[in-house]
C-alpha positions as CSV (number, residue, x, y, z in Angstrom):
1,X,-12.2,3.5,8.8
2,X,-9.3,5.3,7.0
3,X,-7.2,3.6,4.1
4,X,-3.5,4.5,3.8
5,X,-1.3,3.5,1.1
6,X,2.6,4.8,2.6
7,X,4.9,4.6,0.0
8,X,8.7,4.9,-0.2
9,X,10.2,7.4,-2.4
10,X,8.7,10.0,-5.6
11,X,7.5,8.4,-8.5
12,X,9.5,10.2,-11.1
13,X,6.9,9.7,-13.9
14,X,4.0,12.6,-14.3
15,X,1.7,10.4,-16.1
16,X,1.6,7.5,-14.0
17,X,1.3,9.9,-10.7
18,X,-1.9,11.3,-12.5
19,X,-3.1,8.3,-13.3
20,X,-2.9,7.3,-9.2
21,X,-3.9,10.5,-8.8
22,X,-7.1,9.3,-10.7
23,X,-7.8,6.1,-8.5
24,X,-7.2,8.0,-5.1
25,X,-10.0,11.0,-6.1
26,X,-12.2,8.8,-7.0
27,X,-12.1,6.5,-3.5
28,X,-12.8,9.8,-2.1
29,X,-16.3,8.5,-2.9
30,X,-16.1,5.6,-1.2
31,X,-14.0,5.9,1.7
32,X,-10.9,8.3,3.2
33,X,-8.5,7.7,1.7
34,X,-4.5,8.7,1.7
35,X,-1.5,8.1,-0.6
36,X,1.1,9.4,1.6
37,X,4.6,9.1,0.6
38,X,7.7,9.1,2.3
39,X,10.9,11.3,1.1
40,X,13.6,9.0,-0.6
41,X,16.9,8.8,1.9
42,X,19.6,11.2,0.9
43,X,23.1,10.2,0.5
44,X,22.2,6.1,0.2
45,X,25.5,5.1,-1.7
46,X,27.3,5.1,1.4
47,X,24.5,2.9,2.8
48,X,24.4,-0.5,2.5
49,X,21.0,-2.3,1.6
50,X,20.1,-3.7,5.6
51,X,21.2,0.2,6.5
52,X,18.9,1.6,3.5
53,X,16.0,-0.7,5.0
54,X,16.9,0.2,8.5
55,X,16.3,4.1,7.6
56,X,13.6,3.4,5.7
57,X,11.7,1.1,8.2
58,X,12.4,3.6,10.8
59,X,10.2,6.8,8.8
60,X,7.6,3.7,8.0
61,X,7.3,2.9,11.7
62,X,7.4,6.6,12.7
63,X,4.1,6.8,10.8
64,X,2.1,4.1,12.5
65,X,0.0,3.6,15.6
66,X,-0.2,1.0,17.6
67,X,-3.9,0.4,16.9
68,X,-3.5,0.3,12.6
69,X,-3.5,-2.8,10.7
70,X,-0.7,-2.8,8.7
71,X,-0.7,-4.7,5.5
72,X,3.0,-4.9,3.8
73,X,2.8,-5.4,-0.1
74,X,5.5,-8.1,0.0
75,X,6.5,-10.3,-3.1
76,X,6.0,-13.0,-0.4
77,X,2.7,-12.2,1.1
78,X,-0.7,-13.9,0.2
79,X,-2.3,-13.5,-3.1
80,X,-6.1,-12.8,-3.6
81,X,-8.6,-12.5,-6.3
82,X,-10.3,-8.9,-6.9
83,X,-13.4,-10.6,-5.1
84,X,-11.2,-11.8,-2.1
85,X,-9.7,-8.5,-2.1
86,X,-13.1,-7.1,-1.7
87,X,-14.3,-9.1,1.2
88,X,-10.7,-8.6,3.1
89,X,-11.8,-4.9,2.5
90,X,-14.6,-5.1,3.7
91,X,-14.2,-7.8,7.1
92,X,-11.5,-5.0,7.5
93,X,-14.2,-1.9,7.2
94,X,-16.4,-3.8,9.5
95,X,-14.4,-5.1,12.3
96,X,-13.9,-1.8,13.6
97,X,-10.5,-0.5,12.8
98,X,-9.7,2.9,12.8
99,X,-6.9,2.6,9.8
100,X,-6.0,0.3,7.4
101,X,-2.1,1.0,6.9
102,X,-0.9,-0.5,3.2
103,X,2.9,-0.5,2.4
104,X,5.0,0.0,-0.3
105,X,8.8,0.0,0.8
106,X,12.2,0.9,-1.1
107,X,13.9,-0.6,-3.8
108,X,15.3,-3.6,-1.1
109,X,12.0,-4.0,0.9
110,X,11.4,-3.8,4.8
111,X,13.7,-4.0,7.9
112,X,12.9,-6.9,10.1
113,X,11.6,-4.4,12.6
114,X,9.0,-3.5,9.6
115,X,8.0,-7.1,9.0
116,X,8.1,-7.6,12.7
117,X,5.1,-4.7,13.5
118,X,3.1,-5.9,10.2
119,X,-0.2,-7.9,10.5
120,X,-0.3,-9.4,6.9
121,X,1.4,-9.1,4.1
122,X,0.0,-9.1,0.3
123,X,1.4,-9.6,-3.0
124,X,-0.3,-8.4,-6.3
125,X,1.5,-10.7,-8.2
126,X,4.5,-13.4,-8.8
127,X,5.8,-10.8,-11.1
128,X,8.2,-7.8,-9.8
129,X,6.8,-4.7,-10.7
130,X,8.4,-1.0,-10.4
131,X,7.3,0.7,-6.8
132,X,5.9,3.3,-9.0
133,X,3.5,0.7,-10.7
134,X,2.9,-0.9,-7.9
135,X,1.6,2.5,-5.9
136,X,-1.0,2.6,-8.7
137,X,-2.2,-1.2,-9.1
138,X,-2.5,-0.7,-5.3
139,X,-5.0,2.0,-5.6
140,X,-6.8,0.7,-8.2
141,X,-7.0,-2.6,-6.3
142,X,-8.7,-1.1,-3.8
143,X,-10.9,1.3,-6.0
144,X,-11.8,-1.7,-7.5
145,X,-12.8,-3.5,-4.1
146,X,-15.2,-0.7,-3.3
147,X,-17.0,-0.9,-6.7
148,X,-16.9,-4.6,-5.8
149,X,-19.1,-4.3,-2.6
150,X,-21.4,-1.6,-3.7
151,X,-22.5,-3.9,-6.8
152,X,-21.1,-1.1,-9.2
153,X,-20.5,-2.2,-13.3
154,X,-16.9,-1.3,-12.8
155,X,-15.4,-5.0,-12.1
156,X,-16.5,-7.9,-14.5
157,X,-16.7,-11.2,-13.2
């Protein structure tokens, strides 16, 4: 299996780019694993925000097959534990899938047509974070769940 975080837009801060950097080598370990990001959208103020979503959704669908699973990170999807993160992880890695597809979009979210090809949708928290955080609490997340299910001192329970 193949893990994909796509993420909308540069993060326009060096040190938290090395620091995802960081997470993404190190899952190189574990698993492959891709941070791919999509360009920002040029010329958005004459866009409104469905129109900005539209654009967006459109590069975010161009990017996926049908066969991914596509997990949206979505301030209204389902919120897990590490440990439950692990096992999705892992129920995922084992039930044959080819990729795992995790998605950050833009500063307004998804198009319908982007909530409409998703299979699940995850939040990391009830708080709103920056999409720059959020690309690196992502990885780590996920860094995390591999040191989970290979028993490794990295998580403490």
């Amino acid at each position: 299996m193949k893990i994909t975080l796509l993420a909308v837009g540069k993060t326009d801060d060096s040190r938290i780019e090395q620091l995802t950097q960081m997470y993404v080598d190190r899952l190189q370990h574990y698993i492959n694993f891709e941070l791919e990001i999509i360009p920002d959208l040029k010329k958005t103020k004459n866009l409104s925000e469905d129109q900005q979503k539209n654009e967006e959704g459109k590069l975010i669908l161009h990017k996926l097959e049908k066969s991914d699973f596509v997990t949206l990170l979505d301030e209204k999807g389902k919120k897990y534990s590490s440990l439950q993160f692990a096992e999705l992880i892992n129920k995922r890695s084992i039930s044959g899938l080819k990729r795992l597809i995790f998605v950050i979009g833009g500063p307004y979210g998804f198009s319908t047509d982007v909530y409409s090809r998703s299979n699940s949708k995850l939040s990391l928290s009830d708080m709103t974070f920056s999409h720059q955080m959020v690309r690196l609490f992502a990885v780590e997340q996920v860094y995390r769940a591999f040191t989970i299910l290979k028993n490794e001192p990295y998580h403490h329970e």
